[in-house]
C-alpha positions as CSV (number, residue, x, y, z in Angstrom):
1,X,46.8,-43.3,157.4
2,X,46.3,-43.2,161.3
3,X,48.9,-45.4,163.6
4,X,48.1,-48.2,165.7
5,X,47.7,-46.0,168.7
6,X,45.3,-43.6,166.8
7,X,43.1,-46.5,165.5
8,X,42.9,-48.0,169.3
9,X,41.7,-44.6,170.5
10,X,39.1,-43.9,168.2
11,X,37.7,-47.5,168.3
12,X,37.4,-46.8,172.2
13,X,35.5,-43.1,171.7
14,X,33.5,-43.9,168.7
15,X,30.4,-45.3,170.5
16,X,30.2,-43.1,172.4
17,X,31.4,-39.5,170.3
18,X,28.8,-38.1,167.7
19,X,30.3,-37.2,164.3
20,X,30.0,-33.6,164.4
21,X,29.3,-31.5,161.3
22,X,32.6,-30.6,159.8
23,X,34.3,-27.1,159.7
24,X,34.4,-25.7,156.1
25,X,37.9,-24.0,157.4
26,X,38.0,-24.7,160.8
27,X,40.5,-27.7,160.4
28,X,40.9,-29.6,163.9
29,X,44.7,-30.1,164.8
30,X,45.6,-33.7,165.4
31,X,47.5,-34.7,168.4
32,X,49.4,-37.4,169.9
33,X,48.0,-40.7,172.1
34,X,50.2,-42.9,173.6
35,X,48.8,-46.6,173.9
36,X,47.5,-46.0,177.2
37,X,45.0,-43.4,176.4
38,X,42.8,-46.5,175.1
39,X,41.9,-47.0,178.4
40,X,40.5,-43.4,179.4
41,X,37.2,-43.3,179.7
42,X,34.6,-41.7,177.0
43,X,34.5,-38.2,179.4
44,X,38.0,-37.6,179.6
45,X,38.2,-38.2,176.0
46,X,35.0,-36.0,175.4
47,X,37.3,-33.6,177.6
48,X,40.8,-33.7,175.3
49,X,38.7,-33.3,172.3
50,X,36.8,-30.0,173.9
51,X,40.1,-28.4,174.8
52,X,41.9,-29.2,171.4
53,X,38.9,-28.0,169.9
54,X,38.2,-25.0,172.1
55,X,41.9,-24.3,171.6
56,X,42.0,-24.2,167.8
57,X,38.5,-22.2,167.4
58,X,40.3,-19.5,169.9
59,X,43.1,-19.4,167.4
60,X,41.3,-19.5,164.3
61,X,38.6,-16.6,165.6
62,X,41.7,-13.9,167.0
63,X,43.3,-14.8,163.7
64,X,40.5,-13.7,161.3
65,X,39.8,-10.3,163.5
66,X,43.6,-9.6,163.8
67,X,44.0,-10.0,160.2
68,X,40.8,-7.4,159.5
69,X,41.9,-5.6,162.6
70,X,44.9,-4.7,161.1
71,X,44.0,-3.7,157.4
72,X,40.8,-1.3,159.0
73,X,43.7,0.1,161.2
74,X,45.6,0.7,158.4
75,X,43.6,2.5,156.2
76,X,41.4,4.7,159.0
77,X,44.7,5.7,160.2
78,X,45.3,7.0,156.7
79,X,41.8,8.4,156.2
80,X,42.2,10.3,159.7
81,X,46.0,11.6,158.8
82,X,45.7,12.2,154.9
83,X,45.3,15.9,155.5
84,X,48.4,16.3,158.0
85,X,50.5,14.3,155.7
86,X,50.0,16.6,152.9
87,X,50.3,19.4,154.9
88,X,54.2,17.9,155.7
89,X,55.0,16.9,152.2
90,X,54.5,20.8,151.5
91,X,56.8,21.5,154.6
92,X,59.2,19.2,152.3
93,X,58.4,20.7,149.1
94,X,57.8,24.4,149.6
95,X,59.3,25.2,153.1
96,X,62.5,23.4,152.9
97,X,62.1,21.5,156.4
98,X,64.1,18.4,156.7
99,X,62.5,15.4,155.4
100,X,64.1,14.0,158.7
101,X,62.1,16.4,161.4
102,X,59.0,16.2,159.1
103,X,59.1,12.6,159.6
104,X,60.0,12.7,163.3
105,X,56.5,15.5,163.4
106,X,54.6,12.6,161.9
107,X,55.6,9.7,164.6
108,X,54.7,12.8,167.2
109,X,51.3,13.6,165.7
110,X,50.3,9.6,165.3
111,X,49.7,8.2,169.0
112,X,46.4,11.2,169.2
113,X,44.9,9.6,165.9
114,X,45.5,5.9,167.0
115,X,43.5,6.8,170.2
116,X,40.2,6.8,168.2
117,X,41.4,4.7,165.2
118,X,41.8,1.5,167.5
119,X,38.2,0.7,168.6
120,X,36.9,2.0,165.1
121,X,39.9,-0.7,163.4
122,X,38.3,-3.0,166.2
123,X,34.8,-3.1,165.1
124,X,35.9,-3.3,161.8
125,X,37.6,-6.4,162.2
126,X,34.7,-7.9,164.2
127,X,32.2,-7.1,161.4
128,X,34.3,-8.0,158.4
129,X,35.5,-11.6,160.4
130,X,32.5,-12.9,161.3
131,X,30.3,-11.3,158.2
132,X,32.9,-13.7,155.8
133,X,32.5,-16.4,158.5
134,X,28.6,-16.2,158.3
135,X,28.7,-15.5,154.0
136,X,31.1,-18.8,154.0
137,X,28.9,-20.9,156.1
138,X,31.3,-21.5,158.6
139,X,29.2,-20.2,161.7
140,X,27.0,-22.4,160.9
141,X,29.1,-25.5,161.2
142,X,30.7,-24.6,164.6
143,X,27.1,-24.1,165.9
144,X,26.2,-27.0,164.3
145,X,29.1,-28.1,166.5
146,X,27.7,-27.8,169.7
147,X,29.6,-24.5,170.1
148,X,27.7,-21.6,171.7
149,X,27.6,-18.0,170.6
150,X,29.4,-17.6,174.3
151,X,32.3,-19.6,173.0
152,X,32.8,-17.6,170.0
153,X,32.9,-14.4,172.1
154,X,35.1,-15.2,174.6
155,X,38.3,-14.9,172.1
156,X,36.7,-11.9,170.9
157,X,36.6,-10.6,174.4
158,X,40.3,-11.1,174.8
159,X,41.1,-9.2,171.7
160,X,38.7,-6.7,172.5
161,X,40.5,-6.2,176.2
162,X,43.9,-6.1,174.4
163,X,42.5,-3.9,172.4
164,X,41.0,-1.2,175.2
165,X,44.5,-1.8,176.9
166,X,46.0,-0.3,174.1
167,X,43.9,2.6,174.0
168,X,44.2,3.7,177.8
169,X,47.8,3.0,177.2
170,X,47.3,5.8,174.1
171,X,45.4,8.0,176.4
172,X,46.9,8.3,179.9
173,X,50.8,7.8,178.3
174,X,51.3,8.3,174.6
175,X,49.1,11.1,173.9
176,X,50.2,13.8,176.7
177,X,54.0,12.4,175.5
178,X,53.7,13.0,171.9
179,X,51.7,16.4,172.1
180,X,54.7,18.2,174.4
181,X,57.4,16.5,171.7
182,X,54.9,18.0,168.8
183,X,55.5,21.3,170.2
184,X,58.8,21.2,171.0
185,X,59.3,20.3,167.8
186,X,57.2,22.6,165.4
187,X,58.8,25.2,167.7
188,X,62.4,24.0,166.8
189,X,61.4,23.8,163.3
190,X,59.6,27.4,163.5
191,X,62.1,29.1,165.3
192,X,65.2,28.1,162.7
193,X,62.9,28.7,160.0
194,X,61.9,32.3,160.8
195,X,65.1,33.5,160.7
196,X,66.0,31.9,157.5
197,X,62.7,32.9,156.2
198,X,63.2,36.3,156.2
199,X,64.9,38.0,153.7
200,X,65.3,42.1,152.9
201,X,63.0,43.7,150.4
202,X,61.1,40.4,150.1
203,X,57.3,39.4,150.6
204,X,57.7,36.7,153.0
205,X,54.1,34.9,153.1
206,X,55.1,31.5,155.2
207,X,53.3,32.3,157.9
208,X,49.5,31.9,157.9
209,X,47.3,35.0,157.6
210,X,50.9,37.1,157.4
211,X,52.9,39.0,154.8
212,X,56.1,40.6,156.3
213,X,57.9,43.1,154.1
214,X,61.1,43.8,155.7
215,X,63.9,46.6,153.9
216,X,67.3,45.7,155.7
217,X,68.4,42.8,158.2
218,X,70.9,43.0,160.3
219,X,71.8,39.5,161.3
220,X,74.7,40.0,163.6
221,X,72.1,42.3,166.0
222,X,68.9,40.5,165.0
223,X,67.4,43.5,164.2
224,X,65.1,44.0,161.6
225,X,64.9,47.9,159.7
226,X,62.1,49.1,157.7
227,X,59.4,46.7,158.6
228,X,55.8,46.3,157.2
229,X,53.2,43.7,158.5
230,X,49.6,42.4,156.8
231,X,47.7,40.4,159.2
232,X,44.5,39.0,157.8
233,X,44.4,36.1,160.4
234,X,40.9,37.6,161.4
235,X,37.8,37.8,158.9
236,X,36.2,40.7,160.3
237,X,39.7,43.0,160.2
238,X,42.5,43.4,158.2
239,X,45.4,45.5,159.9
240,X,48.3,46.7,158.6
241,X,51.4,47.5,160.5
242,X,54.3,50.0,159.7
243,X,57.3,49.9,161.7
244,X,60.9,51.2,162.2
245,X,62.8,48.6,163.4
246,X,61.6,45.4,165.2
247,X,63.2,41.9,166.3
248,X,62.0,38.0,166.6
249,X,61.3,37.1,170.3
250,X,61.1,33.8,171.5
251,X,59.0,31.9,174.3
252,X,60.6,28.8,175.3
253,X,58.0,28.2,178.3
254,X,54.6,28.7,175.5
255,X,56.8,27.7,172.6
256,X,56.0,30.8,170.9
257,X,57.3,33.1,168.3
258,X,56.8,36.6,168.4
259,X,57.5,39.7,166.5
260,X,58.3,43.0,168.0
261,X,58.3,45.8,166.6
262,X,59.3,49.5,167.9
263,X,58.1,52.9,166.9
264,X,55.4,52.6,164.4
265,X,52.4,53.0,163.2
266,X,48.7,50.4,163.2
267,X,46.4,50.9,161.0
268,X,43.1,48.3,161.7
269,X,40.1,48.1,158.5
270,X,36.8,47.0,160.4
271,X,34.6,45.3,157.5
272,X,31.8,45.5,158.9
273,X,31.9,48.8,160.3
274,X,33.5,50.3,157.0
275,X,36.2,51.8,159.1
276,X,39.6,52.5,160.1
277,X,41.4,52.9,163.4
278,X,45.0,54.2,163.6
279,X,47.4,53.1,166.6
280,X,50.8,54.6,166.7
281,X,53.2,52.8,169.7
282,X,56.3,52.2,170.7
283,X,56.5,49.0,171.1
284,X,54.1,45.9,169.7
285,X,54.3,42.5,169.7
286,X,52.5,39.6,166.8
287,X,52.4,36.5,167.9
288,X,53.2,34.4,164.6
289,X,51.1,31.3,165.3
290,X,53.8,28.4,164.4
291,X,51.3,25.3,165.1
292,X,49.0,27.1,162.1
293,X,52.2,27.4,160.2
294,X,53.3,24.3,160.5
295,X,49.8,22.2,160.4
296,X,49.8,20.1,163.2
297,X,46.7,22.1,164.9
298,X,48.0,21.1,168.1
299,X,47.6,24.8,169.7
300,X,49.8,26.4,171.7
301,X,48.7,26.1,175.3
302,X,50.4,23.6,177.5
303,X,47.7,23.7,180.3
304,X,45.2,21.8,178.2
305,X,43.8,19.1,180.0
306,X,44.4,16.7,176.9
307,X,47.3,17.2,177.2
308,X,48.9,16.9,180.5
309,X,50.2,13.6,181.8
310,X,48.2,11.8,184.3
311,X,50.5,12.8,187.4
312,X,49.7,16.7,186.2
313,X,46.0,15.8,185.1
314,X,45.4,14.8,189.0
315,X,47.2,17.9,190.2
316,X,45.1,20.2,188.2
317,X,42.2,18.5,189.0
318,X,43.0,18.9,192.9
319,X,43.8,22.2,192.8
320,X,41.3,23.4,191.2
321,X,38.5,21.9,193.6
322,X,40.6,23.3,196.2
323,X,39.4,26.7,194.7
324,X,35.7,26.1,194.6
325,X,36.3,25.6,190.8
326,X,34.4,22.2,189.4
327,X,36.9,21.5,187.2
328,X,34.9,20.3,184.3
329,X,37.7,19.8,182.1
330,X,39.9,17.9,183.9
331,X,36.6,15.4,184.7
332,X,35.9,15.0,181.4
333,X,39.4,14.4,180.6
334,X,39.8,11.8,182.9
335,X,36.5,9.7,182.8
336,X,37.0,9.9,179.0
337,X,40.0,8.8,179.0
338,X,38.6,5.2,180.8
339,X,35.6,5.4,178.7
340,X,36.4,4.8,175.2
341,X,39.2,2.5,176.0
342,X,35.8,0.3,177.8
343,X,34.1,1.1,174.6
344,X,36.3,-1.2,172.7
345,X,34.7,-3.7,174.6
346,X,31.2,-2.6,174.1
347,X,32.1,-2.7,170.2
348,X,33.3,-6.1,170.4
349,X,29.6,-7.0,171.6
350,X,28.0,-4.8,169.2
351,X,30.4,-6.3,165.9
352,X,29.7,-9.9,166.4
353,X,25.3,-9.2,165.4
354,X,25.9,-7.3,163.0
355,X,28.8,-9.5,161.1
356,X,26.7,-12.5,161.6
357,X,24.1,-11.0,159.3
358,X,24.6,-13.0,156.0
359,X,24.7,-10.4,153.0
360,X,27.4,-10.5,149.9
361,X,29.1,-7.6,150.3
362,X,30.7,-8.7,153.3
363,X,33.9,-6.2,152.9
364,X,32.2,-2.8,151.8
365,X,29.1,-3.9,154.5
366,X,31.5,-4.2,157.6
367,X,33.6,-1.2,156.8
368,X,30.1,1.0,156.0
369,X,28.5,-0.3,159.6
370,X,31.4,0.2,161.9
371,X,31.7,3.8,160.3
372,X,28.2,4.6,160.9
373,X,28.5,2.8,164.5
374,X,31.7,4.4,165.6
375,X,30.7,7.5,164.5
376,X,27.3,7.6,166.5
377,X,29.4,7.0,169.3
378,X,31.6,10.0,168.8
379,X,29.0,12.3,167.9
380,X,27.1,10.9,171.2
381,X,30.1,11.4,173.1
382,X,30.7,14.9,171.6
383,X,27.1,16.2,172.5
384,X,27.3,15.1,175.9
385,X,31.0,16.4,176.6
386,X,29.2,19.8,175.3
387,X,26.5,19.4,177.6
388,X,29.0,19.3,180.6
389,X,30.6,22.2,179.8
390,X,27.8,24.1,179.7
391,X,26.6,22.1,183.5
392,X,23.8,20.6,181.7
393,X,24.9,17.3,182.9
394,X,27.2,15.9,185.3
395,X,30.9,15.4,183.3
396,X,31.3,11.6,184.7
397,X,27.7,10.9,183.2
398,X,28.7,12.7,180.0
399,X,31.8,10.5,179.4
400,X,30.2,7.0,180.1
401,X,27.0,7.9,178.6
402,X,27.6,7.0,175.2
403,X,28.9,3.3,176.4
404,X,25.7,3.0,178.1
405,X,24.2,3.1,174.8
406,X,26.6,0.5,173.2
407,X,26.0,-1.7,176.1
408,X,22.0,-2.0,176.1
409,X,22.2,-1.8,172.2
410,X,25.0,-5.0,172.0
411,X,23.3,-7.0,174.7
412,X,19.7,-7.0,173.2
413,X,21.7,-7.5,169.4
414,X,23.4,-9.9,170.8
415,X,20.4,-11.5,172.5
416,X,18.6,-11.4,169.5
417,X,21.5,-13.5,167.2
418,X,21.7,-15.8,170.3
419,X,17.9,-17.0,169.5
420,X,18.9,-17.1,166.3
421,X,16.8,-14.3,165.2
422,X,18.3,-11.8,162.5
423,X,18.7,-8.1,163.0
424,X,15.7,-6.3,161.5
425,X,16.9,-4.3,158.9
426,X,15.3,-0.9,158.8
427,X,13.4,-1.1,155.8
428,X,12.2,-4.3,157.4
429,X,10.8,-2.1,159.8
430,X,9.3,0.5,157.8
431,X,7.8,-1.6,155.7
432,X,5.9,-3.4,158.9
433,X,4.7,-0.3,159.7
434,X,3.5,1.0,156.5
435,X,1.5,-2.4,156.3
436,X,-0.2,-2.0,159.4
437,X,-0.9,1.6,158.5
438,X,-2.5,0.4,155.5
439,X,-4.4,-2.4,157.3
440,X,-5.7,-0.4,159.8
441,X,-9.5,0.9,159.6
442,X,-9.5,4.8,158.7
């Protein structure tokens, strides 16, 4: 039952207030009136009851993407990190690392996967909201509404900018942070595991592409007696190594393991060539490859543009035009870096078409579009980065070219739904032209 004050009011606005159509879950939230809003005239009331309504369809719209937002996040983080994580359970299960330090690895590797998982979770959610808003009718009622398409978008807009925030945050912060600790710490783990690893008259295979056979250890001098090395790392050569005596080396500065080895004997099988070269020295050096060994594929170079913080990314980048050096890489890095976190907005244009199309399937539909979408964009992105590097095409074109595509594709989509006029599907399309193909006079 309403109060007195509730009945006044709407005996005031009812002349004068259409009934619209109502919301199949888009409940309106009641408020309060005190006696003297009877006297307010029917604008100001048309006015409370746009806000409250404007207020609750905000809430109700960032609630349904964050909800699908999340879960797509959830599982294409997964997808993207399912072959890492198995790679550290077997650090767990067959290395003997620390479940702690693997774990700590994992919170290191994370931040470079969420940069591209956030505007494919984004599009997801879009899709998925509004395709079960469309397949439940409830688009139709808030246009029926007097809402606009504009309306709707504007909360999308918001999430889509938090969203773009996050990813810059990712890209300029997170990401060059996490890659240095991923280093530090596969070295840490690396460095302590190599010395335990190794163990006399035993074929020590932990490393990748490496069998060390060492005969005595003397662990007070760190010297190693009797070694033999197998390095199949490369497909086209197999060498084997024969040495008297050797020791592990350590490169803080590259994070780098190395084995030396003194007074012996190389011994390099060319497949192709069906040959053998021999190599005696006096001293050698292996680099052992720990970021292989460990799985993170990180690489070992701390001068890679992707990596660098933004303070070092700008230095680079001035230094090298100082040389007469375009610096390609450090262009790329940077426009990039600004250009998918804009993308997310792009997305948001592009999701709310395509989850307006009414289908069934609205789960399987959503998650199958935004992974066909998302990855266009990459691939886009991908080929034009390549052009770049080769000088093909200038490296701040290559980087925002890709959202110049999402932004002419979204804005006639989303002109399109605006008149109220569905997306052509492509059979749709094929099948238009194979009639006028048959139609037309030979």
């Amino acid at each position: 039952m309403w109060s007195a004050d509730e009945q006044t009011f709407v005996a005031a606005v009812a002349p004068s207030v259409p009934s619209p159509a109502p919301f199949h879950r888009l409940a309106r939230r009641p408020f309060a009136v005190t006696s003297s809003s009877a006297r307010l005239s029917a604008g100001n009331c048309l006015s409370i009851l746009d806000s409250c309504m404007g207020r609750t369809l905000r809430t109700y719209v960032i609630g349904e993407v964050g909800i699908a937002f999340s879960t797509g996040l959830a599982i294409c983080t997964f997808v993207l990190l399912i072959a890492r994580i198995l790679d550290l359970v077997d650090l767990i299960l067959s290395r003997g690392v620390p479940p702690a330090r693997v774990l700590e690895l994992f919170a290191y590797i994370l931040p470079s996967f969420l940069e591209m998982t956030v505007p494919m979770a984004l599009l997801i959610g879009i899709v998925v909201a509004f395709g079960r808003l469309a397949a439940d009718g409830e688009l139709i009622a808030i246009r029926s509404a007097g809402i606009s398409l504009e309306q709707v978008l504007r909360p999308v807009l918001t999430f889509a900018l938090l969203a773009g925030a996050l990813t810059l945050a990712l890209a300029i912060f997170a990401r060059p942070w996490a890659k240095r600790h991923v280093r530090q710490t596969v070295y840490d783990i690396a460095k302590t595991r190599a010395t335990a690893a190794l163990q006399p008259r035993v074929f020590n295979s932990d490393f990748d592409g490496i069998v060390i056979y060492v005969d005595d250890i003397d662990r007070g001098a760190g010297l190693l007696k009797g070694i033999m090395l197998s390095d199949e790392r490369e497909s086209y050569r197999r060498t084997t190594i024969f040495a008297s005596a050797g020791r592990l080396l350590t490169d803080e500065a590259n994070k780098s393991i190395y084995l030396q080895m003194l007074d012996g004997t190389s011994l390099s099988y060319h497949a192709g060539q069906e040959s053998y070269d021999k190599t005696d020295f006096a001293s050698f050096e292996v680099n052992l490859d720990i970021e292989k060994d460990v799985g993170t594929g990180t690489g070992a170079e701390a001068t890679r543009p992707s990596e660098m913080d933004w303070a070092t990314l700008l230095d680079s980048r001035r230094r090298r035009l100082e040389a007469g050096d375009p610096a390609i890489e450090e262009n790329l890095e940077l426009h990039r870096k600004f250009s998918v976190a804009a993308a997310c907005l792009l997305l948001a244009v592009i999701g709310i078409p395509l989850g307006m199309q009414r289908t069934r399937a609205v789960r399987a539909r959503g998650l199958a579009v935004s992974i066909v979408v998302v990855l266009a964009y990459y691939v886009m992105l991908t080929a034009s980065m390549a052009m770049a590097r080769k000088q093909t095409i200038d490296p701040a074109l290559a980087a925002w070219l890709p959202d110049v595509v999402l932004l002419i594709a979204g804005a006639l989509m989303f002109r399109r739904v605006a008149r109220d006029r569905r997306l052509l599907p492509a059979s749709a399309v094929l099948g238009g032209l194979w009639r006028r193909a048959k139609e037309s006079p030979a």
